[in-house]
C-alpha positions as CSV (number, residue, x, y, z in Angstrom):
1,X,6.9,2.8,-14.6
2,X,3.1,1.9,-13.8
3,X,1.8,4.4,-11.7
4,X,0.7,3.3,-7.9
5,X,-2.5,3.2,-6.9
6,X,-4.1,4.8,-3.5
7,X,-5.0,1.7,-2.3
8,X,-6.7,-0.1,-4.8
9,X,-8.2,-2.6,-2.7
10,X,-10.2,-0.1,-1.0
11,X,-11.1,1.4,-4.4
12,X,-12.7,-2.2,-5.0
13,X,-14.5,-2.5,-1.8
14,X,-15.8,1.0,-2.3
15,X,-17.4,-0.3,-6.0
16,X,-21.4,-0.2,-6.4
17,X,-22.8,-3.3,-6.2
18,X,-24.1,-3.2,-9.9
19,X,-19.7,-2.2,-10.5
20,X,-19.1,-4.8,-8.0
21,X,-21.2,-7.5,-10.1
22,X,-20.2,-7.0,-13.6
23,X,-16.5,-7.0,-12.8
24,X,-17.1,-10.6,-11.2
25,X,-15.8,-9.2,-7.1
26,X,-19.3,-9.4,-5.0
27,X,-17.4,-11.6,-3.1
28,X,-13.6,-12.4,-3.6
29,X,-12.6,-8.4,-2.5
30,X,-14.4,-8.5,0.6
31,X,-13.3,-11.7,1.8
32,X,-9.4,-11.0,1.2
33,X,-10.2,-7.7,2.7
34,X,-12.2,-9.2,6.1
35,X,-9.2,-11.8,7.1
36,X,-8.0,-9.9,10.4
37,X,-11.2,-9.3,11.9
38,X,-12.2,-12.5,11.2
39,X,-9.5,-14.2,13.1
40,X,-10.6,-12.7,16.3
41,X,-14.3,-14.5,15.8
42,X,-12.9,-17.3,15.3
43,X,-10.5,-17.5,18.3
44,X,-13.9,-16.8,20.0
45,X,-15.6,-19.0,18.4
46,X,-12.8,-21.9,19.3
47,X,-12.7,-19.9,23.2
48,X,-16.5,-20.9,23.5
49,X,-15.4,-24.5,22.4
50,X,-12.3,-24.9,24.4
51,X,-13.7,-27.4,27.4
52,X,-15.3,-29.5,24.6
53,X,-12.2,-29.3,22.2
54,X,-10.1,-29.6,25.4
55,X,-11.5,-33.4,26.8
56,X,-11.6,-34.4,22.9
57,X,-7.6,-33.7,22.8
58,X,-7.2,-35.7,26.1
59,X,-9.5,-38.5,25.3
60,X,-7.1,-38.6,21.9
61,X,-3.8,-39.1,23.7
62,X,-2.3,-35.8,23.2
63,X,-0.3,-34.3,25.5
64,X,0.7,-38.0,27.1
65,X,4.1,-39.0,27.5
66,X,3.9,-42.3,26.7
67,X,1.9,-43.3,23.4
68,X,0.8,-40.5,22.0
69,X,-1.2,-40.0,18.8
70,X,0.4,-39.9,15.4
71,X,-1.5,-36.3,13.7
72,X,-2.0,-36.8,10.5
73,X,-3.3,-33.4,9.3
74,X,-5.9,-33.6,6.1
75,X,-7.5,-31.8,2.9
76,X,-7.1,-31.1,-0.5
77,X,-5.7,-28.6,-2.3
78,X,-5.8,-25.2,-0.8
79,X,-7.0,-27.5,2.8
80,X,-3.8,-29.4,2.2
81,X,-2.0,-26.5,2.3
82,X,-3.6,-25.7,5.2
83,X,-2.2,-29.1,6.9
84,X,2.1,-27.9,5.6
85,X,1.1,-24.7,7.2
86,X,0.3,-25.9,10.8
87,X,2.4,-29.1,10.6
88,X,5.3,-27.0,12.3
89,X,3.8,-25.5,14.8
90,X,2.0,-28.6,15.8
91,X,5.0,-30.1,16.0
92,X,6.6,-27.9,17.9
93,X,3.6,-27.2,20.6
94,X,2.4,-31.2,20.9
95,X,5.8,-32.4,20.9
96,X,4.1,-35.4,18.7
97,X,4.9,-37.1,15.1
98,X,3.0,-34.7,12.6
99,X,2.5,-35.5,9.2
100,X,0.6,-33.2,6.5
101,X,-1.4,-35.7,4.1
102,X,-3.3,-34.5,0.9
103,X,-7.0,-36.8,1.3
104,X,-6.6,-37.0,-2.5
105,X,-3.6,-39.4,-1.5
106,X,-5.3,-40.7,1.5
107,X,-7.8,-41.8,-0.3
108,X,-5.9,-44.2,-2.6
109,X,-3.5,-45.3,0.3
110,X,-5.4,-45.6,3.3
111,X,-4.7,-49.2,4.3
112,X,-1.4,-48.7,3.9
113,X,-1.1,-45.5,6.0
114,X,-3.4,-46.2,9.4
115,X,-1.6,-49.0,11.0
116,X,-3.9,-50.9,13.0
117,X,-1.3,-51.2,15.8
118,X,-0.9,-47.8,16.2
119,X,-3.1,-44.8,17.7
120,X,-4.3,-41.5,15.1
121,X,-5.8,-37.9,15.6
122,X,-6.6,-37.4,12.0
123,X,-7.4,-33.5,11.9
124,X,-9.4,-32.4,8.5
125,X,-9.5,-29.5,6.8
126,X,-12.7,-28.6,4.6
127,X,-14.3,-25.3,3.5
128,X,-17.8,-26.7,2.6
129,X,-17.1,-30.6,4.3
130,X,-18.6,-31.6,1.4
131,X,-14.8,-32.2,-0.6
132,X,-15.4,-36.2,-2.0
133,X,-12.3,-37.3,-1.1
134,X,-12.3,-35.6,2.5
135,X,-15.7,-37.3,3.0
136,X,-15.0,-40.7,1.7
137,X,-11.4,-40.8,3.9
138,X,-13.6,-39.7,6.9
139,X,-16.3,-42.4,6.7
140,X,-13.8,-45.4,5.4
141,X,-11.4,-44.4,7.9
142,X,-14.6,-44.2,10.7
143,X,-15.0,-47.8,9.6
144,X,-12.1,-49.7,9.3
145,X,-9.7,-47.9,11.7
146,X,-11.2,-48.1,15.4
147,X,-8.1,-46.5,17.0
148,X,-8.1,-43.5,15.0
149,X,-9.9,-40.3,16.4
150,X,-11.3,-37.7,14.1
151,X,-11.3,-34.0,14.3
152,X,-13.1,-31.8,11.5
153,X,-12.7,-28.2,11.1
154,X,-15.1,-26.6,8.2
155,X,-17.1,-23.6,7.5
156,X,-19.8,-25.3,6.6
157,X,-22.5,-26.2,9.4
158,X,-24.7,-28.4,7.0
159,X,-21.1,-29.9,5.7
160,X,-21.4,-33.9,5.0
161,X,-18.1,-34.4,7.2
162,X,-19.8,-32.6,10.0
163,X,-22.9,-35.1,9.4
164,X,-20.3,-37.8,9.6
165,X,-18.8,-36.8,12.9
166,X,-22.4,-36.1,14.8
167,X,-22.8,-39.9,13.7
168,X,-20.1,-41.0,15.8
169,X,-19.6,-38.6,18.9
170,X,-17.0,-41.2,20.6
171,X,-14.2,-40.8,18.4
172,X,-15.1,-37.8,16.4
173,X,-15.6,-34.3,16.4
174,X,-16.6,-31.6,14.2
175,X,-15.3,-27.8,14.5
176,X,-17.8,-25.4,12.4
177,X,-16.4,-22.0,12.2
178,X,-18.6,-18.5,11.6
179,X,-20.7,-18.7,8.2
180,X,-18.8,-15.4,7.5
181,X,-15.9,-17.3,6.4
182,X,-17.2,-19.4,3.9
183,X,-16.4,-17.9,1.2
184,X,-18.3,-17.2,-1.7
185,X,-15.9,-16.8,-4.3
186,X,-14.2,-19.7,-6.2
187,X,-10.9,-19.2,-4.7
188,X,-10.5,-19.9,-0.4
189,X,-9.4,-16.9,0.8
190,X,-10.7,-15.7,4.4
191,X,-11.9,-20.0,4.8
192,X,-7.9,-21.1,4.2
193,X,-6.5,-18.4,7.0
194,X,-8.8,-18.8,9.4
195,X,-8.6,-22.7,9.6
196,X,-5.3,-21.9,10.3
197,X,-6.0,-19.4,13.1
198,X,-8.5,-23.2,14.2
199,X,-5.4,-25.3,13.9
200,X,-3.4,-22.4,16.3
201,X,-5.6,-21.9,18.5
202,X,-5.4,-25.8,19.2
203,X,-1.4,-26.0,19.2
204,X,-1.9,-24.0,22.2
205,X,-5.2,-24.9,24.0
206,X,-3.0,-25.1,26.7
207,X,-1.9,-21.8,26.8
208,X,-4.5,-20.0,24.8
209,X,-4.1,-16.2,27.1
210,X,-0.8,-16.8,25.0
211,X,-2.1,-17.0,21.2
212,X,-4.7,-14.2,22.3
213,X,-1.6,-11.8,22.3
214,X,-0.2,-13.6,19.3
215,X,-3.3,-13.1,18.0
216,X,-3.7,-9.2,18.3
217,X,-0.3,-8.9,17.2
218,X,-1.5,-10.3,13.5
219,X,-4.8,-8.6,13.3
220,X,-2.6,-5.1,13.7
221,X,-0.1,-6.7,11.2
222,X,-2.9,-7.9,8.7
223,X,-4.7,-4.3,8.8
224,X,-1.3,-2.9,7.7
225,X,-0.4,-5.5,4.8
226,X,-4.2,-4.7,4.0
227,X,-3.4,-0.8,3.7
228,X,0.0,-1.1,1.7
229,X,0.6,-4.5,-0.3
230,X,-2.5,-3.9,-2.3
231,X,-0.5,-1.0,-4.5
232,X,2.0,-3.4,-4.6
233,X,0.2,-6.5,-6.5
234,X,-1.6,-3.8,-8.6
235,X,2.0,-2.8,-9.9
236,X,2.6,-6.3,-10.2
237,X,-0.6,-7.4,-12.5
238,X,0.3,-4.8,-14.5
239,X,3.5,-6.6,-16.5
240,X,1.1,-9.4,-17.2
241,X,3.6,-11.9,-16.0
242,X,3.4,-15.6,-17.6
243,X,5.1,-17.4,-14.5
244,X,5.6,-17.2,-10.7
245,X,7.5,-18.7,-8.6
246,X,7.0,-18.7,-4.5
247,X,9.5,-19.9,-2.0
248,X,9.2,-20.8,1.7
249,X,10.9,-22.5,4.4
250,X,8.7,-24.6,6.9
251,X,5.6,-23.3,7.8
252,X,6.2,-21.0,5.2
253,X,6.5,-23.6,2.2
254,X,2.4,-23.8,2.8
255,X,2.3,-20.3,2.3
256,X,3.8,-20.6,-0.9
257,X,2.0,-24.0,-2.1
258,X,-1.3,-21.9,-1.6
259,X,0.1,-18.6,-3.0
260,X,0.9,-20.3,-5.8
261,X,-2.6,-22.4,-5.9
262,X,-4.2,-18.6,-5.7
263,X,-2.0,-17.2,-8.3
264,X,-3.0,-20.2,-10.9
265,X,-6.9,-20.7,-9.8
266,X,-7.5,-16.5,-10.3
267,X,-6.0,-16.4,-13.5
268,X,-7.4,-18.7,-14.7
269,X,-4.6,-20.6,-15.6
270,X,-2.9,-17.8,-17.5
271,X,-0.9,-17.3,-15.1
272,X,1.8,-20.6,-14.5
273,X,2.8,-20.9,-11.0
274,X,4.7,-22.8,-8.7
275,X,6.2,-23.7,-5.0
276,X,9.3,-24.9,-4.1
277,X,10.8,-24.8,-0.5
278,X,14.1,-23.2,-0.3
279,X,16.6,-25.8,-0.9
280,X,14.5,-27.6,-3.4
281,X,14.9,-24.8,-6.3
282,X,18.1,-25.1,-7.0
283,X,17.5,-29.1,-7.8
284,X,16.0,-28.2,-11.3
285,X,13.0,-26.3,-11.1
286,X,15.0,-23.0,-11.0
287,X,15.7,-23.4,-14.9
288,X,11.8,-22.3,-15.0
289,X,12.5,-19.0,-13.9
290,X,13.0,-17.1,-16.7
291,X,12.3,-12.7,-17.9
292,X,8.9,-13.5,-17.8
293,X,8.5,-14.6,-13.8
294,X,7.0,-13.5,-11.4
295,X,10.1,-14.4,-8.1
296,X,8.6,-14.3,-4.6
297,X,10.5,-14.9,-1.2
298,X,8.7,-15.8,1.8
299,X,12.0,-14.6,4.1
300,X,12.1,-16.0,7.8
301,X,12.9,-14.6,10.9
302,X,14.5,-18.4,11.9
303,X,18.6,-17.3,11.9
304,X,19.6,-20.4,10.1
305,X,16.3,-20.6,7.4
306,X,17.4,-16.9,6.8
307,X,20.4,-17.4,6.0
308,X,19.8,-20.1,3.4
309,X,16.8,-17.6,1.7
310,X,19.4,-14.7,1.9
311,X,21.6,-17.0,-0.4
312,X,19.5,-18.2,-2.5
313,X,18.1,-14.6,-3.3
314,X,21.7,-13.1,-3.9
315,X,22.0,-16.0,-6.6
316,X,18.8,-15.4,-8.2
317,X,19.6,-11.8,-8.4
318,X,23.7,-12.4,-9.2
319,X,22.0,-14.7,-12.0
320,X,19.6,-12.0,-13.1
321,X,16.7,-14.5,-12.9
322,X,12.8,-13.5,-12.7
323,X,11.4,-9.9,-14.0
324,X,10.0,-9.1,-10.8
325,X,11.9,-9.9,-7.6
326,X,9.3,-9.7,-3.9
327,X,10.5,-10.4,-0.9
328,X,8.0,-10.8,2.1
329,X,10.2,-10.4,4.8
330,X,8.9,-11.1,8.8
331,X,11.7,-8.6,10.1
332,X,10.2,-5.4,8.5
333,X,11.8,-5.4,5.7
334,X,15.2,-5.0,6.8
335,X,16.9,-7.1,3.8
336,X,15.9,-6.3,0.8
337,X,18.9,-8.4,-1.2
338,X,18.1,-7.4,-4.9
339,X,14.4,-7.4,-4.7
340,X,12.2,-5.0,-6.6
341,X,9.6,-4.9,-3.8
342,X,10.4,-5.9,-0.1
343,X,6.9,-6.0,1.9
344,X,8.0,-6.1,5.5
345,X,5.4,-7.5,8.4
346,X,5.0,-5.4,11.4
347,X,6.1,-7.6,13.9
348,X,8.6,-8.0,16.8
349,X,11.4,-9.6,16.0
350,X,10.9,-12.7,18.1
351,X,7.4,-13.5,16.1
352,X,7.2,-16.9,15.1
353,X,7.5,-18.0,11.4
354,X,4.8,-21.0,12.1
355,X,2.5,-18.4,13.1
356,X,3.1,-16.5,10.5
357,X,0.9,-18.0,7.5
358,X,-2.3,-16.1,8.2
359,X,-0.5,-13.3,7.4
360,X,1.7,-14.2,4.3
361,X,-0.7,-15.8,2.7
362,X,-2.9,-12.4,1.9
363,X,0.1,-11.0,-0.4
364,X,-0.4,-14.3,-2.4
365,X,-4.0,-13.8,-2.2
366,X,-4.4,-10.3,-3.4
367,X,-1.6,-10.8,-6.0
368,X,-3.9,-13.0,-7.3
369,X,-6.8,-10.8,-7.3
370,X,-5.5,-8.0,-9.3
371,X,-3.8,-10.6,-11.8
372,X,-6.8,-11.9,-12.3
373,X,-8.6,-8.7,-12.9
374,X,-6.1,-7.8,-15.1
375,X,-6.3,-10.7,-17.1
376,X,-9.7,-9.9,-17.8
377,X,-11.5,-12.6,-15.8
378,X,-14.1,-12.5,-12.8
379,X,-12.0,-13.4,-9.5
380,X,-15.5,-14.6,-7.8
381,X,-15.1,-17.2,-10.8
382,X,-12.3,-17.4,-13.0
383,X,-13.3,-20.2,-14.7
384,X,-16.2,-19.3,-17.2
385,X,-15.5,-23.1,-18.6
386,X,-16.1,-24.4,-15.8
387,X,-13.3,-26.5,-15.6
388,X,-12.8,-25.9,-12.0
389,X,-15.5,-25.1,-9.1
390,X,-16.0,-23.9,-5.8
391,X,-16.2,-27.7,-4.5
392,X,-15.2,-30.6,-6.5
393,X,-17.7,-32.7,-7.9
394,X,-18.1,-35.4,-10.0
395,X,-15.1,-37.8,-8.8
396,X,-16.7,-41.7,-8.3
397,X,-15.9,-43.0,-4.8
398,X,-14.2,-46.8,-5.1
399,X,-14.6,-48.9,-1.6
């Protein structure tokens, strides 16, 4: 067996900067590493912004019994993920029709998305704002679609999308969060949680006292994972895994769309991965998981989700599928079912799972990390072809 590593995140972070440079993590480390602290800026951030983002919900519909919006929550990519992370807890908190819609798809489908009979809060997701789909959905859907209200979270204060909603202050609205969390590195790491912590915060602007305590209650949780799962994806990266597999239930699918998206982009590619709620695995993609995969459970604390993981992790281990078996499990670790690795979260019992992707999202993140170390590559860019970049360019906008 590989031996574990004292934390060997820290060992990174605690690299010389000349180290630090020629292994390619100046930047990718530190963000992973930064996450909880940063979540408390940016409920701060959002707390200084509350009786703006408060009459811009109103003015919106939200909250109105009769008529409300339909959300449609935007990005691409890992911003996309962002979207099928908050969906449920939108849901939940507005008590309004929420969809999660990739722009990429928006894009093509616009007109026949936004009915024009019918009243939108279109919330985007961007790192830089500068994504060409995001900007050309924004500014076609500014255009054509009077009854549709905008709301832009990005990390980027000079970010096209941000330009775009200072254009039209009446039915738009731009959210820039702390330069701190616009990462550096390739991969969205400390951006893609703390949109999420954004999109919280604004499922419960009515109650925000409330997600303060949530709040506290992750940052304590995150500094653990921090201190403990990184000796855990360093075992990992060592078997030089060809596939992974993540699964999730609600909220929780995002997690493991954008786990998988982290596992894929740090490698390079050399690394195969995929997502697959927890119902949907079964349906075919489960013949994928072979003695070469890399088998992750996102595990709820929901009663009846949990018991629909719980059986689908006794037949992956009755079948004897996947080399490495992880479980992530919200209820410390109670169930370990098989696996070879349960991480539990230190949390109470009663924690919601759709508040829980800040949080679940950094074992997917620093899984990546040391794979892609491992592999060989630079994490701050692990693709020397350059066949993917930090923002997507060079996609021709049709009208």
């Amino acid at each position: 067996m590989a031996k574990i590593l004292a934390n060997p995140l820290q060992q990174l972070l605690e690299l010389s900067a000349q180290e630090k440079e020629s292994k390619g993590i100046m930047h990718t480390a530190a963000e992973i590493f930064q996450q909880p602290e940063t979540w408390i800026s940016t409920f701060e951030r959002c707390e200084k912004h509350k009786p703006k983002l408060t009459e811009f919900l109103k003015q919106t519909g939200v909250g109105k019994q009769e008529r409300p919006p339909t959300v449609l929550l935007v990005g691409a990519g890992s911003s996309d993920y962002i979207g099928r992370s908050l969906a449920p807890l939108l849901r939940r908190r507005w008590r309004v029709q929420v969809q999660a819609v990739p722009s990429t798809d928006l894009l093509l489908e616009l007109n026949d998305t936004l009915l024009p009979q019918r009243d939108y809060l279109i919330i985007s997701f961007s790192r830089s704002g500068d994504s060409p789909e995001g900007v050309a959905v924004l500014r076609q859907a500014l255009e054509r679609f009077r009854r549709a209200w905008h709301l832009v979270i990005t990390c980027n204060s000079q970010a096209a999308m941000a330009q775009a909603c200072a254009e039209h202050p009446q039915s738009a609205l731009a959210l820039v969060l702390d330069d701190a969390v616009n990462d550096r590195g390739l991969a969205m790491t400390s951006s893609f949680s703390n949109m999420v912590v954004a999109g919280q915060y604004l499922a419960h602007i009515g109650d925000t006292a409330s997600y303060e305590r949530t709040l506290q209650l992750m940052v304590s949780a995150g500094k653990t994972l921090l201190s403990e799962f990184p000796e855990i994806a360093s075992v990992i990266a060592e078997k030089q895994l060809a596939r992974a597999c993540f699964i999730g239930s609600g909220a929780l699918a995002g997690v493991a769309y954008e786990s998988a998206l982290k596992l894929l982009e740090l490698t390079g590619g050399k690394i195969y991965s995929m997502a697959q709620p927890t119902l949907g695995l079964r349906h075919g993609p489960m013949t994928a998981i072979d003695h070469d995969t890399l088998f992750v459970q996102y595990l709820s604390s929901d009663s009846q989700h949990r018991n629909y993981e719980l059986d689908l992790l006794d037949e992956v281990q009755r079948k004897k599928l996947g080399a490495v078996r992880l479980v992530i499990d919200g209820n410390r670790g109670k169930h370990g079912h098989g696996a070879d690795h349960v991480t539990g979260l230190i949390l109470p019992e009663t924690f919601p799972d759709d508040c829980r992707p800040p949080l679940d999202v950094i074992t997917g993140q620093l899984l990546g990390l040391f794979a892609s170390l491992r592999a060989g590559l630079r994490p701050d860019n692990p693709s020397p072809s350059g066949t993917i970049s930090r923002v997507v360019a060079g996609i021709k906008i049709y009208s």
